[in-house]
N, C-alpha and C positions, 0 to 999 in steps of 0.2 A: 271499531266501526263508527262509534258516536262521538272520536274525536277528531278536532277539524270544522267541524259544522258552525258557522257563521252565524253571530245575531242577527236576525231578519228585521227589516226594516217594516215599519206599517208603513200603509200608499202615503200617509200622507210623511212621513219622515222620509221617504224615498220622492216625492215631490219635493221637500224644500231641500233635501243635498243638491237635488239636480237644478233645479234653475237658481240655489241661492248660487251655485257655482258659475249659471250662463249669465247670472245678472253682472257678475263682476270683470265679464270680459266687452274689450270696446277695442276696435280696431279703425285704423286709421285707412285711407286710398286716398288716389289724382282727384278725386272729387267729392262732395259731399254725398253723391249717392253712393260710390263707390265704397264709401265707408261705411254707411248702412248697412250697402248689400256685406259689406267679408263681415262686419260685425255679427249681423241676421245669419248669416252661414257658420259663422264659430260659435255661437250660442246654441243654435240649434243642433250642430253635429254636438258641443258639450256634453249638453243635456242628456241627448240621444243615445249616446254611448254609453252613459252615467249609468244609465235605468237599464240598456239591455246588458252590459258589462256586469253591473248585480247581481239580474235577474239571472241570466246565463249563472253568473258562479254559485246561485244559491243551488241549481241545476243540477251543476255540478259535482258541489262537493259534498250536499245529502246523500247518502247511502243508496246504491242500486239495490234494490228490491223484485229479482225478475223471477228467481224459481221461490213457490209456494209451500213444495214440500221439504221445508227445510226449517231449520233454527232461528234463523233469523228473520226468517219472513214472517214464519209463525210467530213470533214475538212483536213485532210487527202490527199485524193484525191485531194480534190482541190490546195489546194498549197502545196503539195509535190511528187503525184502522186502515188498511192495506190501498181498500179501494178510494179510500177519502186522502191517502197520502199519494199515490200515483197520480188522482186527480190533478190535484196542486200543486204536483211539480211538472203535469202536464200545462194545466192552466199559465205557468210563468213562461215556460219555456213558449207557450202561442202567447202571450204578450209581448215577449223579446223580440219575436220575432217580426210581430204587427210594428212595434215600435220602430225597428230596424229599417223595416221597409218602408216606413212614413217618412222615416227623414232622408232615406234617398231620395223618395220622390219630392220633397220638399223642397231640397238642396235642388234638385235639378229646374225645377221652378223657378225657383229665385236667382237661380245664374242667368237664367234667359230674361229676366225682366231691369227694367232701369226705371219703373213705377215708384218710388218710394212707398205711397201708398200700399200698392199691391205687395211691396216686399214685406210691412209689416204685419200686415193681414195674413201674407203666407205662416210668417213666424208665429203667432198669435193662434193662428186655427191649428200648429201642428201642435201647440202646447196644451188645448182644449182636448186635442182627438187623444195626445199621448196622457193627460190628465184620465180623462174618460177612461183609456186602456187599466191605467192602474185602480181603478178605483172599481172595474170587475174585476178584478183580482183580489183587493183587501182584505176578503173574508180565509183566499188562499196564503197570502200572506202572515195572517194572524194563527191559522194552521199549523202553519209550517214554525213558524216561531214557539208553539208549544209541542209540535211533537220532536223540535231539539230540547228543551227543556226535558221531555220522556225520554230521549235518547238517553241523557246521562243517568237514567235511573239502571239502563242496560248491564248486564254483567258483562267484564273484560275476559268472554272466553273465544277461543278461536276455533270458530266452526270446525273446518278443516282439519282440526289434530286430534287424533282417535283419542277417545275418553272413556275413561270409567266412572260410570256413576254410581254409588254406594248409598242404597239406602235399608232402611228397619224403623222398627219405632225406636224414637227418642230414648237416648240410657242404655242401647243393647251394646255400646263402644265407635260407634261410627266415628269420633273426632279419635281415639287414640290411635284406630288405623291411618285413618289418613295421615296421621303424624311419622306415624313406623312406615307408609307405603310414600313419601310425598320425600325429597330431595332435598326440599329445603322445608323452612314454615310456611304450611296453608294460609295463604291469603283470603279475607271476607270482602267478597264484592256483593255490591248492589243486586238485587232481582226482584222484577214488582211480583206483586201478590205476596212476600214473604217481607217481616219486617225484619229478619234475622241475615238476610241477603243467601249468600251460596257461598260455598267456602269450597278455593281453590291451589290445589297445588299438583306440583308433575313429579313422574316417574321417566327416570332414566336410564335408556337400554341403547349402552354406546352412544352413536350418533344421533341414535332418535329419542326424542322426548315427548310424551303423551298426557295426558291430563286425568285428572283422578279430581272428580268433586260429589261434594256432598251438598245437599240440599235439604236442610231443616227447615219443617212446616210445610212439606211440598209433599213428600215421597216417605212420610212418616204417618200416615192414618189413611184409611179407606176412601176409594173413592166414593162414597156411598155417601161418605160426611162434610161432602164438598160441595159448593155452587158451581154453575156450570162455566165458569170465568175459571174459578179455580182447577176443574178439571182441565180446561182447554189447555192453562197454562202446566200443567203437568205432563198432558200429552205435547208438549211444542218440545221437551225435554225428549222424547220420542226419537226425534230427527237430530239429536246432538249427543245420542249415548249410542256407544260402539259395544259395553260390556256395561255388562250390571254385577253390580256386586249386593246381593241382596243376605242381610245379618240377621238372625237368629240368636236370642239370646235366653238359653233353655233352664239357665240359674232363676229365671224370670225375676232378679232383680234389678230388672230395666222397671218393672213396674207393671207389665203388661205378661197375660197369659199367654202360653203356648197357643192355648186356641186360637187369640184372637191373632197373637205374630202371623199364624199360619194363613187366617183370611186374609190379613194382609197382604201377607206373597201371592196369594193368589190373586188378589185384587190387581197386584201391579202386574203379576204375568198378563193377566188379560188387557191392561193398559196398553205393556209394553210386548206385545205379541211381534214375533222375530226378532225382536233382542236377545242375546246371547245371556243368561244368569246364571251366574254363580251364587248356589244358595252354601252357606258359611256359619256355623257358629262360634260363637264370642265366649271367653270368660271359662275357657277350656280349665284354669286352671281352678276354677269354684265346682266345677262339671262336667263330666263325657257323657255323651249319652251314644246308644248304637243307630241312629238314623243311618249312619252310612254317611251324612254330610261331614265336608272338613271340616273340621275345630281346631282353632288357633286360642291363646292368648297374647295380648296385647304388652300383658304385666311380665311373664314370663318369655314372651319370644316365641313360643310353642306354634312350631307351621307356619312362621310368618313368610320364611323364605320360600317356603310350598305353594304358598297363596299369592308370593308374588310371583314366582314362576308360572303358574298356571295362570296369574292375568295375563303374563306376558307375551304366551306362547298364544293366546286366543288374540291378541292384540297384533304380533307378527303372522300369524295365521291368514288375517282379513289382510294386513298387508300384500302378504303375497298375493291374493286372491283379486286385491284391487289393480296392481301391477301388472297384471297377465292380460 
C-alpha cells in the first residue's frame, strides 16, 4: 500500500517548479498586446495545472483510508493519525480545486481585455491569491511528506488474505514452525512499535495461498506490561488475524513458567476475543503432557501435518462462510 507514494513538495518548492516553469514561457501574436495577452494566458494556465496536477496526484496516489475497523486504518491511526491525515488530503484536494477555478476565471478575464495594464495585474493577482492558497496548505503539505516517510516503516502484508497469526513467549519454537508451516523462507518486514519487525511467510492450499506471521515483541508478554500505544498496536493485529495459533511450551525451556505462558493465553484471548485459537504445544519431543492440547514437534515432525490440517480446514471453513 505504501508503495508508489510521491515525494511531497513544501509550498514553497511547489511555488518555484510552477512559475520557474511560467517564467520561461514567451509567446509571440499580430500585436504587442496580443503577445502579452497569449503569453499572460500560457503562464498562468502553466502554472495552474502545475500546482493542481501535483496537488491532485498527491490525492491520489496516498492510500485510501475509508473503513476504521480494519488493519490498515488502524495502523494508520496509530502512527500517523487517521483524522490529521484525512484532513490533509482533504485540505489539497480544496486547494486544487480553489486553484483550478482561479485560473479559469482568470483566463476568461484576460481574453476579454486589450488593457496591457490590466492583463498584468490580472496575471500578478492570480499568482498572489494561488501563492496565498498554497501557503494554507504548507503545514498539510509537510504532513503528508512525513507520514510517506511512516508509510515505509509499514509491513508488506495484504489485508485481504486470511492469515494466521502465531504467537507465545519468546523460545516456545514459534520461528521453527513458521519455517515447517511457511512454503518458502519467512520474510522480516518492518512494523512500528517492534524493532524486530514481523516475520512473514505463506501456506499453500492448491490455488489459494494464506499468510502465516509471527510477531516478536508484540504478542509475546502481557498486556498488562505495555503502554497504551503498544496495546493499541497489538489490538490493530485484531483486524488482520483470521486464526491464531497460540504456543505453549510445557518443557518450560522457553524460559517462562507454565503459569505465566497460561496468563499469557489468556491475556490475548481477551485481546483477541472472536478470534478463532488454536492453543498447541511445542517441544513434543522433550514432553507430553495430558492437557488434551495438540503437541507437535518441530525437531521431529510429530503432528505437524495435523496442525497444518487443522489450520487449514479453519482457514477453508471462513472461506466458505464468506462466499455464501
Amino acid at each position: 500500500m505504501q508503495r508508489g507514494i510521491p515525494t511531497v513538495l513544501t509550498s514553497e518548492e511547489l511555488m518555484d517548479k510552477a512559475f520557474g516553469r511560467a517564467s520561461k514561457i514567451s509567446k509571440r501574436g499580430p500585436t504587442s498586446v496580443d503577445g502579452r495577452r497569449l503569453t499572460a494566458l500560457a503562464r498562468i494556465t502553466a502554472s495552474g495545472d502545475i500546482v493542481t496536477s501535483t496537488l491532485s496526484g498527491y490525492v491520489q496516489r496516498f492510500p485510501r483510508v475509508d473503513k476504521k475497523d480494519d488493519f490498515f486504518p488502524q495502523l494508520v491511526d496509530l502512527v500517523i493519525g487517521l483524522d490529521e491525515y484525512k484532513k490533509s488530503l482533504g485540505a489539497l484536494n480544496w486547494a486544487a480545486g480553489r486553484v483550478d477555478r482561479l485560473k479559469n476565471e482568470t483566463l476568461r478575464e484576460i481574453r476579454r481585455s486589450k488593457d496591457v495594464a490590466y492583463i498584468e495585474s490580472a496575471r500578478r493577482g492570480f499568482y498572489g491569491r494561488m501563492t496565498s492558497y498554497l501557503k494554507q496548505i504548507s503545514g498539510d503539505l509537510l504532513f503528508l511528506q512525513d507520514a510517506k516517510n511512516k508509510f515505509r516503516q509499514f509491513p508488506t502484508v495484504r489485508p485481504n488474505v486470511p492469515t494466521v497469526v502465531i504467537a507465545g513467549f519468546p523460545n516456545v519454537g514459534k520461528s521453527s514452525l513458521m519455517r515447517e508451516l511457511s512454503t518458502a523462507t519467512p520474510e522480516i518486514a518492518p512494523y512500528p512499535f517492534t524493532t524486530k519487525g514481523i516475520v512473514i511467510g505463506h501456506i499453500e492450499d492448491g490455488w489459494h495461498k494464506y499468510q502465516i506471521i509471527d510477531t516478536p515483541g508484540l504478542l509475546d508478554r502481557s498486556f498488562e506490561d505495555r503502554n497504551d500505544i503498544e496495546k493499541q498496536a497489538v489490538l490493530a493485529l485484531r483486524y488482520l488475524t483470521n486464526v491464531m495459533v497460540f504456543m505453549l511450551d510445557p518443557s518450560e525451556s522457553c524460559g517462562y513458567s507454565m503459569e505465566k505462558q497460561n496468563a499469557l493465553l489468556k491475556s490475548v484471548k481477551e485481546g483477541f476475543a472472536g478470534v478463532d485459537i488454536i492453543v498447541v504445544e511445542s517441544k513434543s519431543d522433550i514432553i507430553k503432557t495430558d492437557s488434551g492440547n495438540l503437541h507437535f514437534s518441530a525437531h521431529t515432525g510429530e503432528n505437524l501435518e495435523e496442525l497444518r490440517n487443522i489450520i487449514l480446514n479453519k482457514l477453508r471453513n471462513m472461506a466458505a462462510v464468506g462466499n455464501e
